[in-house]
VEXDREN-2710 file (C-alpha; in Angstrom, 1 decimal):
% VEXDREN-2710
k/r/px/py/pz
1/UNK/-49.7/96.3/-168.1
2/UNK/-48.9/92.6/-167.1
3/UNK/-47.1/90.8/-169.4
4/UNK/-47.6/87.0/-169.4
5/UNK/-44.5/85.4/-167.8
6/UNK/-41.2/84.1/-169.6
7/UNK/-42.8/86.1/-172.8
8/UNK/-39.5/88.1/-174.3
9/UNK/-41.9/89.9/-177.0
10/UNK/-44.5/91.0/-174.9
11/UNK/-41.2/92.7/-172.7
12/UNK/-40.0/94.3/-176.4
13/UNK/-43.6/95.4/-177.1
14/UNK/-43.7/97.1/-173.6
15/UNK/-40.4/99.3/-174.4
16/UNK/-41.2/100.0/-177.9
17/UNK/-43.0/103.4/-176.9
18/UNK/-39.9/104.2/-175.1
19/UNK/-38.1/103.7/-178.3
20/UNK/-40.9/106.0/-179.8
21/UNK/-40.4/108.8/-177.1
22/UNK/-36.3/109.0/-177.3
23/UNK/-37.2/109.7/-180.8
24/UNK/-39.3/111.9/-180.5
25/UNK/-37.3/113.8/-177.9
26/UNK/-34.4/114.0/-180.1
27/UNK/-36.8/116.1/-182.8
28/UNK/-37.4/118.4/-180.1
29/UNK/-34.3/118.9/-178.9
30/UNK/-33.4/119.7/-182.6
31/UNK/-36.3/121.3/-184.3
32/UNK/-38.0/123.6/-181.3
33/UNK/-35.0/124.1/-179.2
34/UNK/-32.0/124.0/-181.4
35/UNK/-29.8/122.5/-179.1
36/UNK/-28.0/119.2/-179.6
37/UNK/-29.6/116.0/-177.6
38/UNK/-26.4/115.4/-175.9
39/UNK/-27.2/118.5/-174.0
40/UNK/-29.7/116.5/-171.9
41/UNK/-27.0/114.2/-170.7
42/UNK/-24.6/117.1/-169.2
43/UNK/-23.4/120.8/-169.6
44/UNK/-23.2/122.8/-172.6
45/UNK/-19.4/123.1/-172.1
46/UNK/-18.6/119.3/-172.2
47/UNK/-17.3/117.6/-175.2
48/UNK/-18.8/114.3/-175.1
49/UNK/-20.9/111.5/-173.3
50/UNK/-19.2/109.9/-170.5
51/UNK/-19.8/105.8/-170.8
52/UNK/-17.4/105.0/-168.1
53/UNK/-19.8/107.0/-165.8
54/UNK/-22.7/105.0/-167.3
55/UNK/-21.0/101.6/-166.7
56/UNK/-19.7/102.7/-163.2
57/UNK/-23.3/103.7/-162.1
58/UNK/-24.4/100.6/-163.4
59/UNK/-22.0/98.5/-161.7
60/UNK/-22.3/100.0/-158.6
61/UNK/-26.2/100.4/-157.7
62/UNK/-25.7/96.4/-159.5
63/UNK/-23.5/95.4/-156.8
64/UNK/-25.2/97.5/-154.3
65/UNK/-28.6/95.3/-155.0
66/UNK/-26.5/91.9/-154.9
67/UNK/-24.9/92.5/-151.9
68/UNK/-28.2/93.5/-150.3
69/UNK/-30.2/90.7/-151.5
70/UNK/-27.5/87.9/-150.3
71/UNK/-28.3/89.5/-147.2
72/UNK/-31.5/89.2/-147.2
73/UNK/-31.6/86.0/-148.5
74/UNK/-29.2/84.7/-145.6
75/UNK/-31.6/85.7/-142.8
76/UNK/-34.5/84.6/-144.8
77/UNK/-33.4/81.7/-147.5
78/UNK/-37.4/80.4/-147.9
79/UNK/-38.8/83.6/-149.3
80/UNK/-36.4/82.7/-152.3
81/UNK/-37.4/80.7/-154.9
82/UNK/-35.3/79.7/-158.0
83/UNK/-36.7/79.3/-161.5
84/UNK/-36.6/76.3/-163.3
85/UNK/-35.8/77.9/-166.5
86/UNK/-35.2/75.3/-169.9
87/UNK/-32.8/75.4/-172.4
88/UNK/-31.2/78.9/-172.8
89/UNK/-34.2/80.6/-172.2
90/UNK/-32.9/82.8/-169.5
91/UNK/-30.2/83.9/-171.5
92/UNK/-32.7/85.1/-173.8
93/UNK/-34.4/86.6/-171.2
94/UNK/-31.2/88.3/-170.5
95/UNK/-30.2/89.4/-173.7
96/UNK/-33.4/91.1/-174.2
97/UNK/-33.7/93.0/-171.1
98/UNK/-30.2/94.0/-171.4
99/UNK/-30.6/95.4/-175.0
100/UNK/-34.3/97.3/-174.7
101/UNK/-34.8/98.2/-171.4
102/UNK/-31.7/100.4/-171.6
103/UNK/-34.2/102.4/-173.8
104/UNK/-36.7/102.7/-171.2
105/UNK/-35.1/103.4/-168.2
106/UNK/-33.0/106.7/-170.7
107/UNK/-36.0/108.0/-171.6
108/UNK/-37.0/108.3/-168.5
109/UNK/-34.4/109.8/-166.9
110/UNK/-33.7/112.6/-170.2
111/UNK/-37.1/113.2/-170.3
112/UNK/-38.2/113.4/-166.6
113/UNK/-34.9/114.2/-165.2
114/UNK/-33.3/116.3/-168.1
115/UNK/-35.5/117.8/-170.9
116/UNK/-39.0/118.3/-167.8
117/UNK/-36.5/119.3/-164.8
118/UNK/-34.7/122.1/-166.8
119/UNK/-38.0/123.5/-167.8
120/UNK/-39.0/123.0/-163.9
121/UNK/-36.1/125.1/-163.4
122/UNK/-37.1/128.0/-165.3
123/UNK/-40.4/127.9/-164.5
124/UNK/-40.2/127.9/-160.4
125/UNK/-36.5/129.2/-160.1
126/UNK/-35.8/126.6/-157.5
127/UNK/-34.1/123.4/-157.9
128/UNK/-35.4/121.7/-154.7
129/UNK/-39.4/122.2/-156.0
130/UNK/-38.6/121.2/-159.2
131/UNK/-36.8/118.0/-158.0
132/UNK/-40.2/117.4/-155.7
133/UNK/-42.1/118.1/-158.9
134/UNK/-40.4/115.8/-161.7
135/UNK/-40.1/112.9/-159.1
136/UNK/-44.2/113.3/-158.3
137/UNK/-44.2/112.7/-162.9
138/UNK/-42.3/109.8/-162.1
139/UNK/-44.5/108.3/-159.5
140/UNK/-47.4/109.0/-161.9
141/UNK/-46.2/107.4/-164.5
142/UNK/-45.8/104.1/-162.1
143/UNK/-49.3/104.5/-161.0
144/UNK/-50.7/101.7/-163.4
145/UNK/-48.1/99.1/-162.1
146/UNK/-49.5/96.3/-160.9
147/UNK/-47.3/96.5/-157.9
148/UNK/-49.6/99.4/-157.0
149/UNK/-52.6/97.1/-156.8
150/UNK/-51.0/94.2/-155.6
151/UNK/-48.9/95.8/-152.2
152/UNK/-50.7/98.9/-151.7
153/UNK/-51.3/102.0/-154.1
154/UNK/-50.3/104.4/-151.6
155/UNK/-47.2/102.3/-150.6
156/UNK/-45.9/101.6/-154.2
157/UNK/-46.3/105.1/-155.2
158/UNK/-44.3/106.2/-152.0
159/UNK/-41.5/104.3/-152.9
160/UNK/-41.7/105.4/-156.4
161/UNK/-41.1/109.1/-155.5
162/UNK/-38.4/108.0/-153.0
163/UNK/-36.6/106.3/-156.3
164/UNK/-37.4/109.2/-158.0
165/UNK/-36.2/111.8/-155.7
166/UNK/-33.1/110.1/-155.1
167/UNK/-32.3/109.7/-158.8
168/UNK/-32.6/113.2/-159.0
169/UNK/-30.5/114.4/-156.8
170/UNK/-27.5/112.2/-158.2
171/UNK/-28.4/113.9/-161.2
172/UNK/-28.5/117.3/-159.5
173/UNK/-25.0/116.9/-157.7
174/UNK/-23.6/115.3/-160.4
175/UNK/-24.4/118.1/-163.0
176/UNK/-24.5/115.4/-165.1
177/UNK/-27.2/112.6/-166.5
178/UNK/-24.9/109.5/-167.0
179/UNK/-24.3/108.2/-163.5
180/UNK/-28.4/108.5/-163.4
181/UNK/-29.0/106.3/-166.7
182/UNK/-27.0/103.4/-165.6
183/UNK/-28.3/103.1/-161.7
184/UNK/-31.8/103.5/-163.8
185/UNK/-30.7/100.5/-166.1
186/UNK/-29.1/97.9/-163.6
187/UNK/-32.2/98.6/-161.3
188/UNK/-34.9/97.2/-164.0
189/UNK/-32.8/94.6/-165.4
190/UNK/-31.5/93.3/-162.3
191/UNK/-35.6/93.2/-161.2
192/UNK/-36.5/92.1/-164.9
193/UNK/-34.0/89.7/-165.2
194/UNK/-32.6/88.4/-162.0
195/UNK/-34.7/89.0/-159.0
196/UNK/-38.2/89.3/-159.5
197/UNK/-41.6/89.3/-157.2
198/UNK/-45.1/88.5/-158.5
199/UNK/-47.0/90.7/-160.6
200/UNK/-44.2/93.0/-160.8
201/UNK/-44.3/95.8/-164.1
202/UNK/-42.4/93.4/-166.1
203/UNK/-43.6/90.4/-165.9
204/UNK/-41.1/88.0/-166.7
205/UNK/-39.7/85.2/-165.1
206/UNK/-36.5/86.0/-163.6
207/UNK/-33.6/83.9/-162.1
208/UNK/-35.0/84.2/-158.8
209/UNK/-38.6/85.0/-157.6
210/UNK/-39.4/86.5/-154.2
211/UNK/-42.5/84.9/-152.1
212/UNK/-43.5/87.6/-150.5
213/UNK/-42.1/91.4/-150.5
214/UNK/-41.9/93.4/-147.4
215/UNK/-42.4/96.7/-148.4
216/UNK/-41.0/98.5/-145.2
217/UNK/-37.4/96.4/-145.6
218/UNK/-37.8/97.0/-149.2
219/UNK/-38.2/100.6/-148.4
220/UNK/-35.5/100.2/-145.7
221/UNK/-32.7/98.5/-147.8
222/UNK/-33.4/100.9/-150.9
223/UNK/-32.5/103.8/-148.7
224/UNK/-29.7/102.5/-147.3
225/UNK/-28.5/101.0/-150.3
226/UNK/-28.6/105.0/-152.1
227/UNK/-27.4/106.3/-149.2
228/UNK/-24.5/104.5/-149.9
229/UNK/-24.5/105.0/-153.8
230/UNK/-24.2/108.9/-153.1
231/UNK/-21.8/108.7/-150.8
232/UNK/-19.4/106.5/-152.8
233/UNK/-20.2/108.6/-155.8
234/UNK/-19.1/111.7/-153.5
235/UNK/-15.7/111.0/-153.1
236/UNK/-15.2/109.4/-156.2
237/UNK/-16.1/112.4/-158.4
238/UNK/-15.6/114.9/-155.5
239/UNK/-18.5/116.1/-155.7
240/UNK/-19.5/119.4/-153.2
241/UNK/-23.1/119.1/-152.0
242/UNK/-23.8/122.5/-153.0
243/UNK/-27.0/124.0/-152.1
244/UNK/-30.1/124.0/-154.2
245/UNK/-29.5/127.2/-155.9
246/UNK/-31.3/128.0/-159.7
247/UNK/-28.3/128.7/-162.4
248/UNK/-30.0/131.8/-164.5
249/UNK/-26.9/131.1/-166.9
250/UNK/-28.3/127.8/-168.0
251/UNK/-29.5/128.4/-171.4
252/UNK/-29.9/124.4/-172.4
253/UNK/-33.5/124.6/-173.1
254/UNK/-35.1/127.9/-174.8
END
């Protein structure tokens, strides 16, 4: 769905069934699995929701895309343009994308990553093919994105299960959902917001638009910058890259 530029509530009418779905998932978790929704976000033995995890996932993948696009801008300044934006009406640009799209980009990730990957799990008995699988629901989901039809529907869907994949397996190595939900949320409101290229899936007018994307530096830079995500997020949490082995003892979902 394109939503007209600089149009905050067509953006709020895009996330509302978001809204809808995290909702609806919390019924589920309640009344068919009898399990707490905070069991989607980490394991059963934890005692609470870990926001400093949230904020430091989005802070880094935020800084990671900064740093990468001042670099990108200094070999090529003229495939920047800056918005002419009046009044305040970035800052409510802003405001909006950084209060619904939060709901969005969590849904995604409990539902895809979470509530779909746990069932994977018990389904196929192997983490790796159920990785594969939830981040081919991801790309699906992205298949109606005009980016799809405006750079290449094979290309666009590529990258999607790349993003998906790789959001996965901080999820995975992790053992936990949070660091997931805020990369997730400072990905689409940095792109929402503050860097932007035509007929992208939100539509808005952000701070700065790109001329023209190259999708294989796009592709390029987006590894790299994960690459470098993980491996930060390694030795912060000490995290062991253990091998994709299925935990029979997870009883989350039932």
């Amino acid at each position: 769905m394109l939503i007209p530029a600089f149009d905050e509530l067509a953006l709020i009418h895009l996330i509302l069934p978001f809204i809808t779905g995290l909702v609806g998932l919390g019924f589920a978790m309640k009344f068919i699995h009898h399990a707490g929704f905070q069991t989607l976000i980490f394991n059963v033995n934890d005692q609470k929701i870990s926001f400093s995890k949230i904020g430091y996932g989005f802070a880094l993948w935020f800084t990671i895309q900064v740093v990468i696009e001042l670099f990108m801008y200094f070999v090529n300044p003229s495939n920047y343009v800056f918005n002419n934006h009046p009044d305040f009406k970035w800052l409510i640009l802003l405001l909006v994308a950084v209060i619904f799209i939060p709901f969005q980009t969590t849904f995604e990730e409990l539902f895809i990553r979470s509530y779909l990957l746990q069932h994977f799990f018990k389904l196929f008995g192997n983490p790796l093919i159920s990785l594969l699988i939830s981040s081919l629901i991801f790309t699906l989901l992205h298949f109606n994105n005009p980016e799809a039809t405006e750079y290449g529907l094979a290309k666009m869907l590529a990258y999607y299960f790349l993003a998906g994949l790789f959001i996965g397996l901080i999820s995975y190595f992790d053992n936990r959902l949070e660091l997931s939900i805020g990369m997730h949320a400072a990905n689409n409101i940095y792109a929402a917001a503050f860097v932007g290229y035509n007929n992208s899936a939100f539509g808005t007018k952000p701070l700065i638009m790109i001329k023209e994307l190259n999708f294989s530096e796009s592709v390029t830079l987006f590894l790299a910058g994960s690459t470098i995500f993980l491996i930060i997020c390694r030795y912060k949490y000490n995290w062991v890259f253990r091998k994709f082995n299925f935990d029979a003892n997870d009883e989350r979902l039932n």
